[in-house]
N, C-alpha and C positions, 0 to 999 in steps of 0.2 A: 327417673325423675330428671328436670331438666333444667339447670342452675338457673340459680335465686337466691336472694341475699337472704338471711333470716330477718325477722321485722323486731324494733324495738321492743321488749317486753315490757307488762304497763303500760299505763295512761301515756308516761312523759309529760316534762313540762314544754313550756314555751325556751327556755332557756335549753334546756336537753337537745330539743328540736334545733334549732338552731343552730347547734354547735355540729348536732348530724348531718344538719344538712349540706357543712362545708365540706364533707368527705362523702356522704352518699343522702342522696333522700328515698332511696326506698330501703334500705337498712337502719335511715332514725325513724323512720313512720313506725308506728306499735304493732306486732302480726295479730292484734286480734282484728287487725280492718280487712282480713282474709275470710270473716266470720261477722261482720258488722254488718247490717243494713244503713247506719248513718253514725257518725263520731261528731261531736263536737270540741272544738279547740278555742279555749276562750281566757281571754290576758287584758289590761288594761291598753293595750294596745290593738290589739288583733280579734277577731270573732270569724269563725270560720267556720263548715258543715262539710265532712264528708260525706257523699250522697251517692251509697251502692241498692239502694232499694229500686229495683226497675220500674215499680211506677214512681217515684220522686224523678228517676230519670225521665221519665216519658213526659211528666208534667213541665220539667224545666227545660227539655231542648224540642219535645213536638208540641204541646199541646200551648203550651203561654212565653212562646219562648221570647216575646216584648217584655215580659214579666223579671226578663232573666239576662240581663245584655254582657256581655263579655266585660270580665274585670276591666276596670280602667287602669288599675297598676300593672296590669299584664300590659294592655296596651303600649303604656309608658316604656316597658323591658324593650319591646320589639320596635318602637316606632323610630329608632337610627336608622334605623334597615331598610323596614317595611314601611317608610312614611304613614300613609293612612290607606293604606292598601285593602283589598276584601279581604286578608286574615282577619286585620283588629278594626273595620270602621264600623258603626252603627247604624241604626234609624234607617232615613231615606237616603243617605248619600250610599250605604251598605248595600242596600237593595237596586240603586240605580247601578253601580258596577256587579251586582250579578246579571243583572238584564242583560248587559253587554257579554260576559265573560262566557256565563252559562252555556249561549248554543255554540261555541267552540269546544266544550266538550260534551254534546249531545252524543248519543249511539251510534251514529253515522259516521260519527267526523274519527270515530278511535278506526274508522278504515283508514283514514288521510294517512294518521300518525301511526301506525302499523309498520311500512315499513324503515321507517327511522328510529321505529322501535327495535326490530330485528336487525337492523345493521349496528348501533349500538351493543345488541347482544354477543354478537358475530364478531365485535371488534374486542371487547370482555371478554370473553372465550379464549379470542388470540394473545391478548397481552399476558394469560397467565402462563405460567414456564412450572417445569417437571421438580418436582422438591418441598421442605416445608414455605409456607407463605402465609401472610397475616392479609386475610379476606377483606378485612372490613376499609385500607385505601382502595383498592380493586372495586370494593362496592361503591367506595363513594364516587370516582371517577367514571365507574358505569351509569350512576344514576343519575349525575352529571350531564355526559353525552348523552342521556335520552332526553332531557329536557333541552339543551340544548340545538338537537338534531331536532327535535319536534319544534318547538319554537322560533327559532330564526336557518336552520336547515345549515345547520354547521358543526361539525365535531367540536368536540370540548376543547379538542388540541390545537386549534385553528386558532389566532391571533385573539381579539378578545376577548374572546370565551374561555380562555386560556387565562387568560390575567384575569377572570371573573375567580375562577377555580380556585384559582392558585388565594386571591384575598380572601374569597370566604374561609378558605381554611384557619388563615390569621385571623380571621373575627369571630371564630366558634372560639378559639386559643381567649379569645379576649374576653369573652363574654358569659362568665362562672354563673349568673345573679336570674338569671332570665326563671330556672324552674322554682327557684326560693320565691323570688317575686311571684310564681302564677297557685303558692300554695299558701302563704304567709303572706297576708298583706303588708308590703311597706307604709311605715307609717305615714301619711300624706303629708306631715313635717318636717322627714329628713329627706335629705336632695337625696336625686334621683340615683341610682347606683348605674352610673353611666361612667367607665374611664375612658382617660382620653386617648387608646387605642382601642377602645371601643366603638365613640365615636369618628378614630379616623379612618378605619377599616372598612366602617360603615358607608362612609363619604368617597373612600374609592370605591366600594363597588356600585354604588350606585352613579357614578361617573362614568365607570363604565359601562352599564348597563343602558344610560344614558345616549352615549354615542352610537350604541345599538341600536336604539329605539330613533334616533335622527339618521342612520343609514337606511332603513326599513322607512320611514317616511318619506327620503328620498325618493325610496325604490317603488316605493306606493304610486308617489308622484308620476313616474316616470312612466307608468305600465308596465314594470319589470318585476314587480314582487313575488316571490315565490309563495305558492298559495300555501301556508304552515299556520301555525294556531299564532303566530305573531301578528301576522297578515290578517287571519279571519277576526281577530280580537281588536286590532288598530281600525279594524274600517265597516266592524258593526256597529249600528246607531243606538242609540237606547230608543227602543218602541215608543217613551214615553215621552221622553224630552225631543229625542231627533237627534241629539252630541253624540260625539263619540268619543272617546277619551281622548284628552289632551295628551302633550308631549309627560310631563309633568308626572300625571296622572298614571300612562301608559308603565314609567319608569317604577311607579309604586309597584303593578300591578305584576310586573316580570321580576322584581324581588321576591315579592309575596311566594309566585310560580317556583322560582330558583329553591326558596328556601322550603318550601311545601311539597313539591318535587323529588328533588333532590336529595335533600338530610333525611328525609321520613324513610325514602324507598333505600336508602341506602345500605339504613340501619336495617331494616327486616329482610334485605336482600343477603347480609351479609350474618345475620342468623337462621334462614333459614338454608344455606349453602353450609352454618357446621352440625344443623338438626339432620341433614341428609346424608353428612358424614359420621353423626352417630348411630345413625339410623339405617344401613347396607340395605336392607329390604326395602323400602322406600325409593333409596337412592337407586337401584336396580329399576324400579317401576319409573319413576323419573325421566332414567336415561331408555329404556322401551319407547316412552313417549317422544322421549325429541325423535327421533327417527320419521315421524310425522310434521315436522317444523319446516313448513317452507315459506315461501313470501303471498301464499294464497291465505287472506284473515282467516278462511274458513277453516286453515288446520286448528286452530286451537279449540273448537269443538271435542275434539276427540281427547285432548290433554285433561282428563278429570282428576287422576291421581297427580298430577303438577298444581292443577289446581287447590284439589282439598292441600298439598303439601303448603303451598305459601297460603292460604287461609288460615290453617291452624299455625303457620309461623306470626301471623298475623295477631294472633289470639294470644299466645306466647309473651311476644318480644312486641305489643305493638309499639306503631314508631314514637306517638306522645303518650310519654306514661300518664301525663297529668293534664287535666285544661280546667279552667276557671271562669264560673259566672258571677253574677252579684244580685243581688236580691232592691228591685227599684222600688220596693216598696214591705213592709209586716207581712209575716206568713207563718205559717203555721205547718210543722212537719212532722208527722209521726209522734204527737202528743209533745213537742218543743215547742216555742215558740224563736223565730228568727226573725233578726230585727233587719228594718232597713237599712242598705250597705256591707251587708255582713257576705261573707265569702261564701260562693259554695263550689267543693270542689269534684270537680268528674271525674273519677281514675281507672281509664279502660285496664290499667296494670291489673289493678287490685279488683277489679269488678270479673275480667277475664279469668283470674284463676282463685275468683270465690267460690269458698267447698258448700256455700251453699245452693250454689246456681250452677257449677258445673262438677260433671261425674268426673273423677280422679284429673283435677283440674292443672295439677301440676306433669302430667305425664303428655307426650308429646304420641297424639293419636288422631292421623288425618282420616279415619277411616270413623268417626264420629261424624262426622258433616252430611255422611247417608246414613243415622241412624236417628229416631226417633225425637229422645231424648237429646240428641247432638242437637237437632235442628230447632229443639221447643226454649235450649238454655240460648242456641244461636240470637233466638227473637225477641229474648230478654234482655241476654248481657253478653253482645256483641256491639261494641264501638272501635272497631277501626279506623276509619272514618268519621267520627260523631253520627248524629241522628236529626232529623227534622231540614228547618230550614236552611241552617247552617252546616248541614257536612260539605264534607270538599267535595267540590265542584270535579275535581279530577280523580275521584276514588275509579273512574271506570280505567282510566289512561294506567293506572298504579295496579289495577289489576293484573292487565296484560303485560304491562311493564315486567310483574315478576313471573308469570307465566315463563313467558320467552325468555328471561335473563335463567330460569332455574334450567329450562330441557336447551339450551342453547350450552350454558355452561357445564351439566351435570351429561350431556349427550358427547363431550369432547371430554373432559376428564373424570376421573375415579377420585373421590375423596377419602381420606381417611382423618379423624380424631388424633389428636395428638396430647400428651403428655398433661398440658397446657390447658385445666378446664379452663372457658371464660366464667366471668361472675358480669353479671351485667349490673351498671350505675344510670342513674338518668340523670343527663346534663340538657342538652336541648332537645334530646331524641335517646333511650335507650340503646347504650353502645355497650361492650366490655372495658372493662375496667384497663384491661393489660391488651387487649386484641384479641382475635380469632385465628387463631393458627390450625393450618390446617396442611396436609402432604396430600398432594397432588401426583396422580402419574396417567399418561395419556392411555386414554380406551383406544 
């Protein structure tokens, strides 16, 4: 079985919840939402809907998903950061930055970013040393340098990318409120839970990211630009309009990128590195594979067992336990009725390892992904990525990313399990609580 917190017994109140959620939210959630198709949470403040039935899913993010527009109070959590970036904006301004962002990460363009992806692996791989070690900085600094390296062609260690790294860290430190906010609506009366090294963390990185984005226009200017997803993203037009994103704009959109990137892959990179260390047979299959890893895209054909491995870590540990819509209008759910503004909320956690849509859902088994019933629960209640209009844009890039981070890393060292099981919490992304420790010795 593969650590998880146990779920709150009982309904729980609003006040129960709450007090949980300052210490974990998926250990105050009740575990019968492991067995629920929808929960309702309802207080004179808050009206909320969990929604694990897979057509409620399909109805709120493919099939009406105008019907369903991203929490505004979620928005409000992230918008220090994210300004009004394509994570949280809406409507037409929403759509007009996918226009643009989209075909940088078409099927074609994951050759561009390939090998910035492998040298980042390559450079992962090297920084780790023989002994025990706590995975999960390792992962963040890897997933780091690939966004980095793919987007302005520069290691993470290099001058500002370096001071990007380094502040984000202080502003995850800063920023407790962001999953309370995306499951519990704040009341739209009290001020915003924004502190003020929340917002000033936020206000360096985005200065710096800043200066990025005026080096790269420069460099645009000049005919010197290196052609990277920075470059193909700054100087495609919207079909529709003709613009292309402003200075301004450009600086929302390389946050959104950093923190979408980055925290997500970091987190499953860095669980699925101690499931392959509880896992020796796996990890054996793994490391077979990297032996085929070279700087041709075409090896990662052959990687299937890498594959199904970070897919089903993917299913496990994904990187948002929790996202939030809102209802723009009266609906009707599963014999309920849900009112206008009421929360409804998506939980790939609890949806991934429901006993009723997936067979022994807590057991860590990549070799389900070529079986029947693996692939029929896949097409239900699989959200990695979200689903419809709005999944990320870059789920292909986060593919490959863990590919090559797993047979890069697992192809140069032998993992083992230590002592130290993690329990994992979700803060802005499902991390462990204490870290992932793990002993290392070189193959």
């Amino acid at each position: 079985m593969t650590p998880r917190p146990q779920g709150a017994q009982g309904r729980g109140t609003v006040r129960s919840l709450m007090r949980g959620f300052r210490r974990d939210l998926l250990s105050a959630l009740t575990e019968r939402l492991y067995d629920a198709w929808m929960a309702e949470f309802k207080s004179p403040l808050i009206h909320s809907f969990f929604c694990n039935d897979p057509n409620l899913l399909r109805v709120i993010l493919q099939e009406r998903p105008q019907d369903f527009p991203k929490s505004a109070r979620m928005r409000e959590g992230l918008a220090p950061l994210l300004g009004n970036g394509v994570f949280i904006s809406e409507g037409e301004d929403w759509a007009r930055q996918r226009r643009i962002i989209d075909p940088a990460f078409e099927g074609g363009r994951l050759r561009h970013s390939y090998p910035a992806i492998l040298q980042a692996a390559e450079a992962a791989a090297g920084r780790l040393a023989p002994g025990p070690v706590d995975v999960e900085p390792h992962a963040a600094h890897a997933a780091a340098d690939v966004i980095f390296r793919s987007l302005f062609s520069i290691p993470v260690d290099q001058g500002i990318a370096a001071e990007v790294f380094a502040a984000f860290r202080q502003h995850q430190e800063a920023q407790p409120l962001v999953n309370l906010a995306a499951v519990l609506p704040w009341p739209r009366w009290l001020p915003r839970p924004h502190s003020r090294r929340t917002r000033t963390t936020a206000a360096r990185i985005r200065g710096l990211i800043a200066a990025l984005v005026e080096d790269r226009r420069a460099q645009i200017a000049a005919g010197r630009a290196p052609q990277d997803l920075a470059t193909k993203i700054m100087t495609t037009p919207d079909p529709v309009t003709g613009r292309c994103f402003t200075p301004a704009e450009m600086v929302d959109q390389v946050a959104v990128l950093f923190l979408a990137g980055h925290e997500t892959s970091a987190s499953v990179l860095a669980w699925a590195l101690w499931l392959l260390a509880d896992h020796p047979e796996w990890q054996d299959r793994v490391a077979e594979e990297s032996v085929g890893l070279t700087p041709d895209f075409a090896c990662l054909s052959g990687m299937t067992a890498t594959r199904a491995v970070f897919r089903e870590a993917l299913r496990l540990y994904p990187a948002v336990a929790m996202f939030a819509r809102e209802a723009a209008g009266p609906e009707r759910f599963r014999d309920r009725d849900v009112p206008r503004g009421a929360q409804l909320t998506v939980s790939p956690w609890h949806l991934h390892r429901h006993r009723r849509l997936w067979d022994r859902p807590d057991v860590f088994d990549p070799g389900r992904w070529q079986t029947e019933a693996g692939k029929a629960s896949a097409r239900r209640a699989y959200l990695p990525f979200s689903a419809g209009p709005r999944a990320c844009p870059g789920a292909g890039l986060a593919m490959v990313e863990g590919v090559v981070m797993l047979a890069a890393i697992t192809g140069r060292w032998r993992m083992e399990v230590t002592a130290d099981r993690p329990m994992p919490v979700a803060r802005l992304t499902i991390r462990a609580r204490d870290g992932i420790r793990l002993t290392l010795t070189p193959r």
